[in-house]
C-alpha positions in Angstrom: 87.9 104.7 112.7 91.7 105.7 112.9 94.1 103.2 114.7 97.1 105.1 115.8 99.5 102.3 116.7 99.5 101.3 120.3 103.4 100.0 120.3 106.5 101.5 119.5 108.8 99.1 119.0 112.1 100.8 118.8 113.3 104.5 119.3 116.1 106.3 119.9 116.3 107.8 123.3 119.6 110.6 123.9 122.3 108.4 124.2 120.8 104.7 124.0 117.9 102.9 121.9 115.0 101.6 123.4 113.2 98.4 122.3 110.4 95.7 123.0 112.0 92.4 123.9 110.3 90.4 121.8 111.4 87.5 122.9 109.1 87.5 126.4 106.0 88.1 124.3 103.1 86.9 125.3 104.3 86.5 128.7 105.7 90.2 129.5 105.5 92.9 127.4 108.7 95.1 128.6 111.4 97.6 126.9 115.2 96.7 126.9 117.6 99.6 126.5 120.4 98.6 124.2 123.7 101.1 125.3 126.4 99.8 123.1 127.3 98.2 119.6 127.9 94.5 120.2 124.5 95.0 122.0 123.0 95.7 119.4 124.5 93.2 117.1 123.8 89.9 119.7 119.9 91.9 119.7 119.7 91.8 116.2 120.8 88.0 116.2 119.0 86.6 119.0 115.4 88.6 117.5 115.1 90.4 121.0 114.3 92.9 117.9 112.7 90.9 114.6 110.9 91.9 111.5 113.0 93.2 108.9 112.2 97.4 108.7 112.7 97.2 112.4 115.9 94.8 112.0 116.5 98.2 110.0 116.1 100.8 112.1 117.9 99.1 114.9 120.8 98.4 112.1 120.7 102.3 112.0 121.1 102.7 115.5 123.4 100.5 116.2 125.8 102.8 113.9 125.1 105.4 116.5 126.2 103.3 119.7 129.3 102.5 117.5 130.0 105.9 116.9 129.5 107.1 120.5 132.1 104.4 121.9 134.8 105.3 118.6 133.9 109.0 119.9 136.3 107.8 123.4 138.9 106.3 121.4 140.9 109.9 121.0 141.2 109.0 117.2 141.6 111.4 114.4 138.2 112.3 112.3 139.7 110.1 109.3 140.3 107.2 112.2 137.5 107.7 113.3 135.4 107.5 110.0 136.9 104.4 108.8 136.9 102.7 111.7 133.0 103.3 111.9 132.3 102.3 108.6 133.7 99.0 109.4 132.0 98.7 112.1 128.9 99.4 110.1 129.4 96.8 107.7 130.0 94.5 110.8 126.5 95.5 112.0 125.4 94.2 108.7 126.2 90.5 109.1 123.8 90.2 112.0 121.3 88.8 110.5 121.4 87.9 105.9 118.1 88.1 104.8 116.4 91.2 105.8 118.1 93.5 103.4 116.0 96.7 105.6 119.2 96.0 107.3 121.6 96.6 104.8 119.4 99.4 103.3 119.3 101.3 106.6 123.1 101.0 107.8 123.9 101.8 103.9 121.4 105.0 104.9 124.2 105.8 107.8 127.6 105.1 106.2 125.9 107.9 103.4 125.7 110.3 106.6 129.3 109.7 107.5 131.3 109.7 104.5 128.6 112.5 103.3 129.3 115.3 106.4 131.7 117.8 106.8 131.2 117.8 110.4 133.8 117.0 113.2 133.4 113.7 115.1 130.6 115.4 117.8 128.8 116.7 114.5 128.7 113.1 112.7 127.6 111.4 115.7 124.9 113.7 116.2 123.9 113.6 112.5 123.8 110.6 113.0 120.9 110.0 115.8 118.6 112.6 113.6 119.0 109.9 110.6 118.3 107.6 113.0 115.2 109.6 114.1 113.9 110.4 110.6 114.1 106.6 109.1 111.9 105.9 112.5 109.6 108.4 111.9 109.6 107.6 107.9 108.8 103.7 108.4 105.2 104.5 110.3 104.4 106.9 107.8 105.4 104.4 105.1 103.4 101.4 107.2 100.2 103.6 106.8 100.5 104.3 103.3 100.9 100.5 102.6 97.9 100.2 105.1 96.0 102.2 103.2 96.5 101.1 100.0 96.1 97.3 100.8 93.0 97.8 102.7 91.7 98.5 98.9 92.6 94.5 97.9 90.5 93.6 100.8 87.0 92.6 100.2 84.3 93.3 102.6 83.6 91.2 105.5 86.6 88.8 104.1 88.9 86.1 105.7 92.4 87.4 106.0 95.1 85.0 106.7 98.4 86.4 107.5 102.3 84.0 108.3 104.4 85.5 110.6 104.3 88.6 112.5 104.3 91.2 109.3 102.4 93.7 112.4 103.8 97.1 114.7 106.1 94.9 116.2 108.2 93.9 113.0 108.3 97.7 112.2 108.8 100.9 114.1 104.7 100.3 114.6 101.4 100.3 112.8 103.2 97.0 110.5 102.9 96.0 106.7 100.8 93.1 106.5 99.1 94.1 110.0 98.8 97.7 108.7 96.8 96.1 106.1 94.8 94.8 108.5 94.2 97.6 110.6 93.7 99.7 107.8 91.0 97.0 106.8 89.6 97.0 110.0 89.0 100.8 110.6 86.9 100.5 107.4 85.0 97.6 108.3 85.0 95.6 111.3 83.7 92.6 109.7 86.4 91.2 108.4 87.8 88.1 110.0 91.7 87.2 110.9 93.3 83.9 111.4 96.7 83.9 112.2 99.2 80.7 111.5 101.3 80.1 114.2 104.5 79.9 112.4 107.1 77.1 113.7 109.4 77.2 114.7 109.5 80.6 116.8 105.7 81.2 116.5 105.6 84.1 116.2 102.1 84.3 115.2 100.4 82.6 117.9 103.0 84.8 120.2 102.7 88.6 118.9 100.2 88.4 116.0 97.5 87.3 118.1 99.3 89.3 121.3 98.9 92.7 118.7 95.7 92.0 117.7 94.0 91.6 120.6 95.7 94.3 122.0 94.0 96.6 119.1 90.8 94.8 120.1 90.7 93.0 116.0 89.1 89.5 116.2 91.8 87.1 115.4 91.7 83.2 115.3 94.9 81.3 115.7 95.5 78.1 113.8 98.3 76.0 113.4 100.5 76.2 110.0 99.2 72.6 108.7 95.7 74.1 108.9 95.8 76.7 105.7 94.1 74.6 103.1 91.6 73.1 105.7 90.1 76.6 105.7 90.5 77.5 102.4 88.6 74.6 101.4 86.0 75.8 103.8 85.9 78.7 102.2 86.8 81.1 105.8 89.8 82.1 103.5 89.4 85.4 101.2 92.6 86.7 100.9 96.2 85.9 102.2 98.6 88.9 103.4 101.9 88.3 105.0 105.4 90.1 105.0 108.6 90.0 103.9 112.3 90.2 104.5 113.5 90.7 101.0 112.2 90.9 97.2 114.1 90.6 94.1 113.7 92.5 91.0 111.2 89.9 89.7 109.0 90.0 92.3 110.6 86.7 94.2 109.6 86.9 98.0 111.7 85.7 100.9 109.6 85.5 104.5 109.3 83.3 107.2 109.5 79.4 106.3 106.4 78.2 105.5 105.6 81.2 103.6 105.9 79.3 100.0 103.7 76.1 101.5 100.5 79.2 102.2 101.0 80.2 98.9 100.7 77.3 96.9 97.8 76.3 99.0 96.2 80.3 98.1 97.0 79.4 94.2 95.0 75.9 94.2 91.9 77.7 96.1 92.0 80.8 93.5 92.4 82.7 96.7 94.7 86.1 96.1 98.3 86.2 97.8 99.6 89.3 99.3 102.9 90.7 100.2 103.0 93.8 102.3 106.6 95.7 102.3 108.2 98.8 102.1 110.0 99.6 98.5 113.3 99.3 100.6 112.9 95.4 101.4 112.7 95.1 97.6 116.5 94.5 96.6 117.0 95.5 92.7 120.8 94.5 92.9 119.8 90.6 92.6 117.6 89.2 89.6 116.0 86.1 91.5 114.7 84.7 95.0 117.5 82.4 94.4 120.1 84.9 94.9 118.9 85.2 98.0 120.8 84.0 101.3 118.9 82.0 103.5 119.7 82.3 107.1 119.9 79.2 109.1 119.3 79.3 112.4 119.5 77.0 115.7 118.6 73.5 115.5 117.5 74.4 119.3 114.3 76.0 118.0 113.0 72.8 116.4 113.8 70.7 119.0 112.7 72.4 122.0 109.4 74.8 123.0 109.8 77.4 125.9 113.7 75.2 126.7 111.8 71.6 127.1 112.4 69.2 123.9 109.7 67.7 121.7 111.4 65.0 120.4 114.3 62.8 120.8 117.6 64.4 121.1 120.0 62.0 119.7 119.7 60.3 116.4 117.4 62.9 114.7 119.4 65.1 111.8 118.1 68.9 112.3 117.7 71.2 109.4 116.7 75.1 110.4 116.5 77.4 107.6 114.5 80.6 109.1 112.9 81.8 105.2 111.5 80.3 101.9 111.5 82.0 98.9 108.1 82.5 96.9 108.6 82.4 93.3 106.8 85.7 92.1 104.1 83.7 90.2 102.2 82.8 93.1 102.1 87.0 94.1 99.1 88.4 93.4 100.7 91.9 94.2 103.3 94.0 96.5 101.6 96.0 98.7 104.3 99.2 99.0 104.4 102.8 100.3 103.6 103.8 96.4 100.2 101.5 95.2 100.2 97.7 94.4 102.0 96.5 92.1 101.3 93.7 90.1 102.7 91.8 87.3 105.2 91.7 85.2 107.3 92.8 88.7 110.5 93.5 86.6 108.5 96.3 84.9 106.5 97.3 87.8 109.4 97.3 90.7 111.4 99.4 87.8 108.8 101.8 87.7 107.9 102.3 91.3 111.7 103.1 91.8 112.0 105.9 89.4 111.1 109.2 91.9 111.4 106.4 94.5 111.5 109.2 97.0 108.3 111.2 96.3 105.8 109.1 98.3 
């Protein structure tokens, strides 16, 4: 069995990109078409698009929309080129964690200061970046797929945090890829997804992709992890992730770090599935990491009605944890696993980084 990914998340269509709204899942499943910049920047932000290789790709297009509006300006090629770049390194303050979006707009300022092209030329070697790091990122997901269907035993109990799945990617997913990789090689296996507060995104598009794809999946709240790990429905725990330091530290979705302790106490191995570009070799530690804090609105309210008292109660929102690399079992990657000591083992799957 083969599963060719049912959902494209983002693509660039002539003049505009085209994305799922993700933020209507499970109740509509519908495509947005984002025509300019600051579109894309308040997209980004508000997680209409989520998931840090897609935050990526629509990073990368979102270079393109600025470069069609500076194309009206009149300016001069050197205008014009520095005025984009700055707009590029706006584009990059959408969102802090997912460095896939610092990676991929860093992939389009190289296109501009790189050409030799006039400003039509730039702009359209542009949108066939943008077109290759789309293409490249489901290639990339099925490698990952492939390899860490290998760390999955048979007939085993995945959990996965988040939504790691097509929908955080251009499609087919990391930690979903995984999964579906798993899958096609034996349906057995079991999934249980954790809801993940405060957005949910598991109980909304994990368990909305799954089903779609037809994989058994059970939905559990994020409290109830060690429950079945005790019970023994746990084998193996694969999730995401927005960005890795050189030791192997893991920023992903809050509640991230609480799963993985609970997989270390029930000897149960812990996953993360990513692409070698969400690994960041410019910063040592997880705690270099910035944390993104987000709405107190999210906490206190579920589809716009509150759950709890609105005065009187002090919110805090950060939207990641870190997981200190000691509780990684491996890093599932386009290139193998790689496993401890990460500082050696990231170093190494950089060299030819390229050659996947």
């Amino acid at each position: 069995m083969d599963f060719k990914s049912k959902i494209k998340t983002i693509e660039w269509v002539d003049t505009y990109s085209k994305m799922v709204d993700q933020t209507v899942i499970p109740y509509e499943y519908k495509f947005v078409n984002i025509k300019s910049g600051d579109e894309m920047f308040e997209a980004i932000r508000s997680m209409i698009v989520r998931g840090a290789p897609a935050i990526g790709i629509a990073g990368a297009h979102g270079v393109i929309l600025y470069a069609q509006e500076l194309e009206k300006e009149n300016l001069t090629r050197d205008e014009f080129i520095t005025k984009l770049i700055q707009k590029a390194e706006y584009m990059k303050t959408s969102r802090p964690t997912a460095v896939n979006l610092m990676w991929a707009v860093d992939k389009q300022v190289d296109v501009i200061k790189n050409s030799v092209s006039d400003i039509r030329g730039i702009i359209e070697e542009l949108k066939q970046n943008g077109i290759k790091l789309e293409n490249e990122d489901i290639e990339i997901n099925k490698k990952i797929g492939d390899f860490g269907s290998e760390a999955v035993p048979k007939g085993a109990g995945i959990l996965t945090h988040c939504n790691a799945g097509a929908l955080a990617t251009v499609g087919y997913g990391t930690a979903l890829g995984v999964v579906r990789s798993a899958y096609a090689k034996d349906n057995t296996i079991r999934v249980f997804a954790d809801e993940t507060r405060p957005r949910q995104q598991g109980a909304r598009i994990t368990t909305f992709e799954l089903a779609t794809d037809g994989i058994p999946v059970t939905l559990i709240t994020d409290g109830m992890c060690s429950y079945f790990m005790k019970k023994g429905l746990i084998d193996v725990v694969v999730v995401g992730a927005d960005r890795i330091a050189a030791n192997g530290d893991t920023a992903n979705k809050i509640g991230t770090y609480t799963v993985a302790i609970a997989a270390k106490y029930h000897n149960i191995p812990f996953y993360i599935a990513a692409p070698l570009s969400t690994i960041d070799i410019s910063i040592k530690t997880g705690d270099e990491i910035p944390i993104e804090e987000r709405s107190h609105e999210e906490v206190t309210h579920i589809n716009g009605k509150p759950i709890c008292p609105l005065e009187g109660v002090n919110i805090i929102n950060p939207g990641f944890d870190v997981t200190p690399h000691e509780l990684i079992a491996g890093i599932i990657t386009e290139k193998g696993i790689l496993r401890p000591n990460y500082n050696q083992s990231i170093k190494e799957a950089f060299i030819n980084k390229d050659n996947i």
